[in-house]
C-alpha positions as CSV (number, residue, x, y, z in Angstrom):
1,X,83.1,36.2,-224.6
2,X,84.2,39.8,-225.7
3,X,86.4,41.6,-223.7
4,X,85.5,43.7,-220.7
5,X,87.8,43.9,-218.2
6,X,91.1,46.2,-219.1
7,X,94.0,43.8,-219.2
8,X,91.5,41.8,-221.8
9,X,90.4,45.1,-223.8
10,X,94.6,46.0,-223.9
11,X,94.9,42.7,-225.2
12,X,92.2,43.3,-227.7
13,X,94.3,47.0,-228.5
14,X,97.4,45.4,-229.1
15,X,96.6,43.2,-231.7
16,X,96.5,46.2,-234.4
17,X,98.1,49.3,-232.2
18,X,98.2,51.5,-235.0
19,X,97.1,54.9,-234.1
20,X,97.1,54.2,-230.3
21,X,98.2,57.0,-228.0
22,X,98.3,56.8,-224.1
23,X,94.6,58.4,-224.1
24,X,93.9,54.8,-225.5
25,X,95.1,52.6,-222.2
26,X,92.2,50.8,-220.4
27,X,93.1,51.7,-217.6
28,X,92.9,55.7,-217.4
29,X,88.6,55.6,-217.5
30,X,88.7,53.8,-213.6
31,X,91.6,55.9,-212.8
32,X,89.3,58.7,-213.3
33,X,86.6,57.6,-211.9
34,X,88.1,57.0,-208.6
35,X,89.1,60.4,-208.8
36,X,86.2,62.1,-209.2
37,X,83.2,59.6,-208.9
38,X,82.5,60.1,-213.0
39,X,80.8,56.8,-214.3
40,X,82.3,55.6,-217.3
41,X,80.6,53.9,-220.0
42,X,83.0,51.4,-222.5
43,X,81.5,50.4,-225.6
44,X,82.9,46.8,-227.6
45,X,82.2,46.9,-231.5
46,X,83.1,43.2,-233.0
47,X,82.9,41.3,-236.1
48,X,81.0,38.4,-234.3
49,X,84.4,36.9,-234.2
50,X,87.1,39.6,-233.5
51,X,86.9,43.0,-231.2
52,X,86.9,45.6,-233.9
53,X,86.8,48.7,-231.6
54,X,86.6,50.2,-228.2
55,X,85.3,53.5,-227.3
56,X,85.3,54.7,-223.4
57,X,84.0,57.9,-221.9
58,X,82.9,58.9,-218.4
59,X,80.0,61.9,-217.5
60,X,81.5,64.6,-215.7
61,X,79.7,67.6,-214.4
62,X,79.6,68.8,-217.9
63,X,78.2,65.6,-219.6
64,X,80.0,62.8,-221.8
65,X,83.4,63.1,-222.2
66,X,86.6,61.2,-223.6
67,X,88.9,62.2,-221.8
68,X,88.7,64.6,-219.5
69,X,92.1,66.3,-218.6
70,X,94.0,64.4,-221.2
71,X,94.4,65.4,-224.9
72,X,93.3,62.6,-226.6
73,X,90.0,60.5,-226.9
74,X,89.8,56.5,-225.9
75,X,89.1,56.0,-229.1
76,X,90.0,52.9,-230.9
77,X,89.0,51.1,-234.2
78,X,90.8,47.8,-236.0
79,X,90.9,50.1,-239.4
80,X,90.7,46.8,-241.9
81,X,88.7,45.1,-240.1
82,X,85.8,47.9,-239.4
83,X,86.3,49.5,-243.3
84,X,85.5,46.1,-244.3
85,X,82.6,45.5,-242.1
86,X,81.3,48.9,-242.3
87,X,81.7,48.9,-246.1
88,X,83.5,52.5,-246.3
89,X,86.9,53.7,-247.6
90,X,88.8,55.1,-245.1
91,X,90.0,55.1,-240.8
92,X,88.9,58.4,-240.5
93,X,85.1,57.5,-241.6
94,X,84.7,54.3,-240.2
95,X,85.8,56.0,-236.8
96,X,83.1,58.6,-237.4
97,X,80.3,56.2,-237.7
98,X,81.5,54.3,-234.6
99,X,82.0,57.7,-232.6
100,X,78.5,58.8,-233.3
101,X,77.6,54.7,-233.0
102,X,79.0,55.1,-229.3
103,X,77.4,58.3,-228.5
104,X,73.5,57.5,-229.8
105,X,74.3,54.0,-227.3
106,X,75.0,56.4,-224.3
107,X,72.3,57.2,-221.4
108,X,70.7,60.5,-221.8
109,X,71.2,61.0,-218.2
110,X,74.3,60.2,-215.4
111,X,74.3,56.5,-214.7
112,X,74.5,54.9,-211.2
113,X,77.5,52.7,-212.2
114,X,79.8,51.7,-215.0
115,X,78.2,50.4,-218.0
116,X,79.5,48.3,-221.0
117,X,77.8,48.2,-224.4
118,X,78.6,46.1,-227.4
119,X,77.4,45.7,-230.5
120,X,78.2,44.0,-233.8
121,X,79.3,45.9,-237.0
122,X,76.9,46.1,-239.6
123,X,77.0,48.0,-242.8
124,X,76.9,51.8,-242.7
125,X,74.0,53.5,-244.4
126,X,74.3,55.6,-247.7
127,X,76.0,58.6,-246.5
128,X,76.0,57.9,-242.7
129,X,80.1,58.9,-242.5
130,X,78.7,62.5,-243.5
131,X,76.2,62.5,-240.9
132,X,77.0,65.3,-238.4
133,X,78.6,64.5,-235.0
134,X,76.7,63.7,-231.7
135,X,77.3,66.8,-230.5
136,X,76.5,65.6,-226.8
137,X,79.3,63.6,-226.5
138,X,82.6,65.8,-226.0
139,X,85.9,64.8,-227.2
140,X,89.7,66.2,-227.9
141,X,91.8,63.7,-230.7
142,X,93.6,64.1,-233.8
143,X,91.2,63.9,-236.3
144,X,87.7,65.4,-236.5
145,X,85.7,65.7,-239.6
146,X,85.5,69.8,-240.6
147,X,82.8,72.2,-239.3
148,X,82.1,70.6,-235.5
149,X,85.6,70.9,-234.2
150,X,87.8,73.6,-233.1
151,X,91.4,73.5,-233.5
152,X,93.6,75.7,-231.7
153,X,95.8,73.4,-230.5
154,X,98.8,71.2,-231.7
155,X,100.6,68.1,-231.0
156,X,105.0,68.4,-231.7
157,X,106.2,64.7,-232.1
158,X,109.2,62.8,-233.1
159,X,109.0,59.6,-234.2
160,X,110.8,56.9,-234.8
161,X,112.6,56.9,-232.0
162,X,115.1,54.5,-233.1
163,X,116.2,54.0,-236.9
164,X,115.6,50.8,-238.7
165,X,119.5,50.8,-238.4
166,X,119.2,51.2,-234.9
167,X,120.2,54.8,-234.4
168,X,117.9,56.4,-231.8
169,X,116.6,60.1,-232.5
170,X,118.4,61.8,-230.2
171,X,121.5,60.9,-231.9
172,X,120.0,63.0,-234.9
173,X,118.3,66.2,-233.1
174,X,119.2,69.3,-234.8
175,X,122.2,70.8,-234.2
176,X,121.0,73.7,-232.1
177,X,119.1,71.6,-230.0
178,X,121.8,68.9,-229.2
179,X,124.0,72.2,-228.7
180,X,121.3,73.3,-225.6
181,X,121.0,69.4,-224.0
182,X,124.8,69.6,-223.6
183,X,124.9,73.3,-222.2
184,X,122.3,72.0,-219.9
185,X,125.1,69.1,-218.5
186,X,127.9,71.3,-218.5
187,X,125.4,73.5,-216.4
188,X,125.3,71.2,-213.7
189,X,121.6,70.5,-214.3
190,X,120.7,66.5,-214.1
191,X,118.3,64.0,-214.0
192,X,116.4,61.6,-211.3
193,X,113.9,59.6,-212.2
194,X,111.3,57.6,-210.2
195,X,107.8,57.2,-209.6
196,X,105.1,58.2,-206.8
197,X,107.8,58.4,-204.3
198,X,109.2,61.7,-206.7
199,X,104.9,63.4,-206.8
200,X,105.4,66.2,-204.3
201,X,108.9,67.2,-205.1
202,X,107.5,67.2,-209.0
203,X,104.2,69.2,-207.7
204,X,105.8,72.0,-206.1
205,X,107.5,73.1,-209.0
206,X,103.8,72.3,-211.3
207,X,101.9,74.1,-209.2
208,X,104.1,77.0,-208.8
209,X,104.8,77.1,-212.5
210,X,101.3,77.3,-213.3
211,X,100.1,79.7,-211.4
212,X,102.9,82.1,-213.0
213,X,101.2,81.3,-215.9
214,X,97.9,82.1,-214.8
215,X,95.7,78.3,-214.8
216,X,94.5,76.2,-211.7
217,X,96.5,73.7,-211.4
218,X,95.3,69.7,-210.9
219,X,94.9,68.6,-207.2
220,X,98.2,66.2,-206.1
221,X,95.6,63.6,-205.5
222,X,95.4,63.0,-208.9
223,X,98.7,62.6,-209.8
224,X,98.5,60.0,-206.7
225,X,95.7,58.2,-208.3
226,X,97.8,57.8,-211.7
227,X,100.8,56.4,-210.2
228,X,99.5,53.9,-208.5
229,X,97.2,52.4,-210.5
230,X,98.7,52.9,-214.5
231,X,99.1,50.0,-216.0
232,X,100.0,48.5,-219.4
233,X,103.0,51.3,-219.5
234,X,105.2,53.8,-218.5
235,X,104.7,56.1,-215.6
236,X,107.5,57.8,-214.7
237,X,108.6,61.1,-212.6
238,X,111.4,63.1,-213.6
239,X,113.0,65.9,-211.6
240,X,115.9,68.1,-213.1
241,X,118.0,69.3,-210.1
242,X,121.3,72.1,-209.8
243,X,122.9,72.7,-206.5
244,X,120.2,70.5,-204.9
245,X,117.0,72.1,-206.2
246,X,115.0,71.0,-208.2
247,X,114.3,73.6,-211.3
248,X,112.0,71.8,-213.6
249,X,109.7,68.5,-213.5
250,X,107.7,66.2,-216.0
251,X,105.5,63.5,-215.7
252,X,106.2,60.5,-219.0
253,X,103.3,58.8,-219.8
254,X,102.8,55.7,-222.6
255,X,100.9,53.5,-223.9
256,X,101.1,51.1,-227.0
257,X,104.7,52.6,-228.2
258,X,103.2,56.2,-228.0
259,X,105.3,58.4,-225.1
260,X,104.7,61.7,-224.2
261,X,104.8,64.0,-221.4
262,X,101.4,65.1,-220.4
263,X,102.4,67.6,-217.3
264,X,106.3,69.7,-217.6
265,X,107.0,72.5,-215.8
266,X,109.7,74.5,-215.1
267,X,111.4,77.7,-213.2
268,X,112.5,81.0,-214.8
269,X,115.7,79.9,-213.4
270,X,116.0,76.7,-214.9
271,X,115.2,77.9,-218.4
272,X,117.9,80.1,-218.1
273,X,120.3,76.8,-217.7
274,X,118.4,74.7,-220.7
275,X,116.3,72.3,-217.9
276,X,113.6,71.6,-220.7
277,X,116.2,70.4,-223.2
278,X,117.4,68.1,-220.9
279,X,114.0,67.0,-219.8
280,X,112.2,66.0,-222.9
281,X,116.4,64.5,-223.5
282,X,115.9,62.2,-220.8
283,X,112.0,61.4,-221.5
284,X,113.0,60.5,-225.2
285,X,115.9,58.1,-224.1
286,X,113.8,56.6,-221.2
287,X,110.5,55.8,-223.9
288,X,113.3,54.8,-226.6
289,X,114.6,52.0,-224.0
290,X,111.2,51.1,-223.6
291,X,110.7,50.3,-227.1
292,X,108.3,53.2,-228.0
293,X,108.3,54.0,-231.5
294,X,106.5,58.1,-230.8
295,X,107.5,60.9,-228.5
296,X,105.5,63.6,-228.0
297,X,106.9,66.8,-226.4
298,X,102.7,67.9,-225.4
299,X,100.1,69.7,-226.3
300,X,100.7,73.5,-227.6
301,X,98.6,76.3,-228.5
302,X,98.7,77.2,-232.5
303,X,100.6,79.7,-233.4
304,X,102.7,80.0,-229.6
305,X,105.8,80.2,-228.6
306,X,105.6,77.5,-227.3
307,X,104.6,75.5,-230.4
308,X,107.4,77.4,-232.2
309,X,110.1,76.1,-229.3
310,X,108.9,72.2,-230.0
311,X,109.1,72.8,-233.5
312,X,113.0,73.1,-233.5
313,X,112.9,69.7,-232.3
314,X,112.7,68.4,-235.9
315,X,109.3,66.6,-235.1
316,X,105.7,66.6,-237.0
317,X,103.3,69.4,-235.5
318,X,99.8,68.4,-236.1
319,X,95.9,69.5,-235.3
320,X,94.5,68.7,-231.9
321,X,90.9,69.1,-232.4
322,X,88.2,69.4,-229.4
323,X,84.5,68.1,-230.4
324,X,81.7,69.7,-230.7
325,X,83.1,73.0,-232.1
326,X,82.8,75.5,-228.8
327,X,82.7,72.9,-226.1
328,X,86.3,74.0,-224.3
329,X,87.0,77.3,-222.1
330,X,86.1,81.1,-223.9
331,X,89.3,82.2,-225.1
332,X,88.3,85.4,-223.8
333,X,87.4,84.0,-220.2
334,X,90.9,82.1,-220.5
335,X,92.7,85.5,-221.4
336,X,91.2,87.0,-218.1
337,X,91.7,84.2,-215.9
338,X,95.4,84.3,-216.7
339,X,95.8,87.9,-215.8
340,X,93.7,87.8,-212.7
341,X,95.3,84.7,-211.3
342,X,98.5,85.4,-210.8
343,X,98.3,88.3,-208.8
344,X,96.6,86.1,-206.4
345,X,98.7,84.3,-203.5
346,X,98.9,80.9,-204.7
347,X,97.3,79.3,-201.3
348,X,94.5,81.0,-202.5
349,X,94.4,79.8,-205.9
350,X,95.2,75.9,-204.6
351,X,91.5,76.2,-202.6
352,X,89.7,76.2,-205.9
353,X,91.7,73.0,-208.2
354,X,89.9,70.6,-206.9
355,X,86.4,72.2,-207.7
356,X,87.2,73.6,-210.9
357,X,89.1,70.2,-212.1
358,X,85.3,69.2,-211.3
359,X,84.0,71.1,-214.4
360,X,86.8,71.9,-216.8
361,X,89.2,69.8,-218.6
């Protein structure tokens, strides 16, 4: 029987984890269901004999998506084993003709329940990998093909995170950087790390960091849902403290070697003392003692400072596209939410996350 349930699709994942990020873990479509009441859908491509790929979305208020309030997809293909079935050259077509494979499978309309699809692999037609996308099915990943994605957004990563020799990569940081990670200790800043039992001390400073910068922020509920029920990998808390306050927080997150830290914040204050060097520090040894192989220090917008202050970490900076070309927030409705918002009291703003975490993403 072909896998269904998520410890037997991980399973399935792990025999060829090549290309897996967290966005990839079983687990996170039920997750957000129970957080929203989405339905999600989870499609099984096989060879007859092997699970070749899984795809996963849920409908939102706003239609299909993969994955809503994460940056990456739940996308997942065997590359050699759908090429060969599919009869094409390369990952990034096969994983077209399965994406749009997934999407023509989905129900037109919201469905009462979770559903699961398979199918076997059969040859792709003459020129299907150049098909246009299913437009109807929304999704943010790596790799889109040109002319139905935007990009305006990048992923900074480091990876390995330990040496074939065994030397891990914070050992080999950049000078400047490793220069700001010990300013940070001889600051007095440091580290505790935990789980659900760390949520509201980490969601005071998140909310109150983003609502400086001028976005709603996620409801703590959900950060509730995650920790309790992730599975298959890290899910840790981290709180950087001075004097007994705590000046900047992050939540690690892996999945199939890939780390990264989907949600950091941190105060004016603790910038000034270096708290972010000494967080994504701490996250990079915690996912190196994990045996990860990839740390990403999150999502960026192109061009931004904040891109620009990742960079100096020595990483790769790559595309983060969002399918179908037009599908995310109006950059100028974002530009005027960010001024507006702040000069609200925050109370105010907190009445609104969980309805608008209901319709963007």
């Amino acid at each position: 029987m072909l896998p269904h349930t998520p410890a037997q699709l991980h399973d399935a994942q792990m025999a060829y984890p090549c290309g897996i990020t967290f966005g990839n873990n079983p687990v996170l479509p039920q997750l957000l269901g129970e957080f929203r009441g989405w339905p999600a859908a989870v499609m099984v491509f096989s060879t007859g004999e092997e699970t070749a790929g899984v795809f996963a979305a849920l409908y939102t208020a706003r239609g299909w998506m993969s994955l809503p309030h994460f940056s990456y997809n739940a996308f997942w293909i065997n590359t050699p084993l759908v090429t060969k079935a599919l009869g094409v050259e390369t990952g990034d077509e096969a994983m077209q003709v399965l994406r749009r494979r997934f999407c023509n499978s989905l129900p037109q309309g919201r469905p009462d329940k979770d559903i699961f699809l398979y199918q076997e692999l059969f040859p792709a037609a003459s020129g299907e990998a150049e098909v246009p996308e299913c437009l109807r099915l929304q999704s943010r990943g790596l790799y889109a093909p040109p002319g139905v994605a935007d990009f305006g957004k990048t992923i900074t990563r480091i990876s390995p995170l330990i040496s074939e020799d065994g030397v891990r990569a914070t050992k080999t940081l950049p000078s400047a950087v490793r220069r700001k990670i010990y300013r940070a200790g001889r600051n007095g800043l440091s580290i505790r790390t935990g789980g659900e039992e760390l949520l509201e001390d980490f969601y005071r400073v998140y909310r109150r960091n983003i609502h400086r910068l001028g976005s709603f922020g996620l409801p703590l509920r959900f950060f509730r849902i995650l920790a309790k029920g992730y599975d298959f990998g890290l899910f840790r808390v981290l709180l950087a403290e001075y004097e007994g306050r705590c000046l900047g927080a992050a939540v690690l997150m892996s999945y199939g070697g890939y780390a990264e830290n989907p949600w950091f914040a941190s105060s004016e204050e603790g910038n000034a003392l270096y708290v972010t060097y000494l967080l994504h520090h701490a996250m990079m040894e915690i996912a190196a003692e994990a045996g990860c192989h990839t740390y990403s220090l999150g999502r960026s917008t192109a061009g931004g400072s904040v891109e620009q202050y990742k960079k100096q970490w020595g990483g790769e900076t790559i595309p983060l596209y969002t399918v179908p070309a037009g599908s995310g927030i109006r950059p100028g409705t974002q530009i005027l939410i960010s001024r507006v918002l702040p000069l609200l009291p925050q109370k105010v703003a907190e009445l609104f996350d969980e309805t608008i975490s209901n319709y963007y993403y």
